[in-house]
C-alpha positions, 0 to 999 in steps of 0.5 A: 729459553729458546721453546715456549714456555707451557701457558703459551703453547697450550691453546686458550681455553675460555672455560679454563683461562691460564692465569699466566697466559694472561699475565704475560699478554697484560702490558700495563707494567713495564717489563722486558719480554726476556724477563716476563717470559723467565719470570712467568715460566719460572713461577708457573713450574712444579718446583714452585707449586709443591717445594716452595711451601715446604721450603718457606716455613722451614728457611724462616724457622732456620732464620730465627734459630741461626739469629740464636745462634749469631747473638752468641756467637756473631762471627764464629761460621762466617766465609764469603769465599765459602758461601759464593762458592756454594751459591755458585755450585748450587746456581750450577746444579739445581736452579733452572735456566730461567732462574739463574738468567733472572739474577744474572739479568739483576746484577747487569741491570742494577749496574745500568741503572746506578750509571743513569743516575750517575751520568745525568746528577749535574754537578758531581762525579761519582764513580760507580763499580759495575757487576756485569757477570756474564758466566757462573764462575764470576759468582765466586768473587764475592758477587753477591756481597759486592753488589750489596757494598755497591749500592750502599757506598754509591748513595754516600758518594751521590748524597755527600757531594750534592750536600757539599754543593748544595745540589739536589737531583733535578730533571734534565732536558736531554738525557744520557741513555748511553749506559742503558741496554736496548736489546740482550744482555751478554750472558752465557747460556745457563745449565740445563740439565735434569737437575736444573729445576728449582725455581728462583723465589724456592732458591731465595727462600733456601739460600738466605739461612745460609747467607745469615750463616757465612756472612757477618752480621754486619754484612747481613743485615746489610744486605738486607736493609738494602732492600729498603733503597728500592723506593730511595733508588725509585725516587732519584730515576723519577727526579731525573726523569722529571716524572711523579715516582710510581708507587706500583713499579716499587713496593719494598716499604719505606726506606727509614723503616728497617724490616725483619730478616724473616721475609727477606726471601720475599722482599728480594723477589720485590727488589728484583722486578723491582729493578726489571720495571725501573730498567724498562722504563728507562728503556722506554724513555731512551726509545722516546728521546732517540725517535724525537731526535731523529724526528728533528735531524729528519731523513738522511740523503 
């Protein structure tokens, strides 16, 4: 967004501090300025101060009825064409600006971070697929299943090789940061129009009932567990980095312990700042390295 958003444009009053305000001032977690300033807009809106509380307790109530409804009959309604075409038709109408930037930025910075560890396990080859959309006509291939399948198959391909070479992620001296972006990502420029007004976690907590009902089980449950890998993904940075794991920037519960579909709205908003702070860490640690080695060449003529 190119205005400011309210917390920053209204003066600080004392008396009355904006708790956005301060939020966005705190620098204690690591977070790219373009996602703080979506992220805090979007949670301080209207949308998520009145819709939300209606929206949670009735999506979770769906929930449990569609899970009825899938024990008897597991895959009569399901359609991945269908269910992301919706979400793309609903990205495109109802979400806020901010909003469908924050998920457009996940599916980019997922990829970066899968390609770090990829690019710096010694002694495999593991092929990733990157999801980098950068218009809302891209949601209609299968995104959001793909990015869930991707994750999945890149832990099996990483863990099958280093087990068959008796590997184990180690620290390494000098990194690859090459895949790791410094600065904008290539997105297009979102709708805004009057319609474009709900918030991310309101638009997480509307959209899961329907994706329980046009996905499989299978691919259901998938995704949900795939929320589990937050600290799986977490551990291999912090290997590589040859740094203590940080239990602050990851807090989606541990990955053995498969949690109920009913928050899954909530824990994808986990996931999703999630992957914004291990991505801006690896930022930092890119900046670092490239001062250090400039230090070393030292001036040029």
């Amino acid at each position: 967004m190119t205005t400011q958003p309210k917390f920053l444009r209204e003066p600080h009053d004392p008396n009355d501090p904006s708790p956005w305000r301060a939020l966005y001032l705190d620098q204690s977690l690591p977070l790219a300025e373009e996602c703080k300033r979506a992220w805090l807009e979007d949670v301080s809106s209207r949308s998520r101060q009145f819709l939300l509380p209606l929206v949670r307790p009735l999506a979770r109530l769906t929930i449990v009825g569609l899970q009825v409804l899938k024990t008897l009959i597991p895959n009569r309604f399901t359609s991945s064409a269908l269910l992301h075409r919706l979400l793309e038709w609903n990205m495109r109408t109802w979400l806020s600006p901010n909003a469908n930037l924050l998920i457009f930025r996940h599916f980019h910075l997922g990829s970066e971070i899968l390609d770090f560890i990829a690019r710096n396990t010694r002694g495999v080859n593991v092929t990733t697929n990157p999801l980098k959309p950068k218009q809302l006509s891209e949601v209609r291939d299968h995104l959001y299943l793909k990015h869930d399948i991707n994750l999945f198959n890149f832990v099996i391909a990483l863990n099958e090789q280093l087990r068959e070479r008796g590997l184990e992620l180690a620290p390494v001296d000098e990194l690859d940061f090459s895949g790791i972006t410094d600065g904008p990502l290539p997105i297009e420029p979102m709708p805004d129009r009057w319609s474009n007004f709900i918030d991310l976690q309101t638009a997480i907590e509307l959209y899961t009932p329907f994706y329980q009902l046009l996905l499989t089980d299978n691919d259901f449950w998938r995704a949900s567990n795939s929320l589990q890998l937050d600290e799986t993904i977490g551990l291999y940075v912090a290997r590589l980095l040859g740094t203590a794991w940080t239990p602050g920037l990851i807090n989606n519960r541990h990955p053995l312990v498969p949690l109920s579909t009913m928050k899954a709205g909530f824990r994808l908003v986990l996931h999703g700042l999630a992957t914004e702070m291990q991505h801006a860490l690896l930022v930092q640690y890119k900046r670092a390295q490239s001062q250090e080695t400039n230090s070393r060449i030292g001036p040029t003529a």
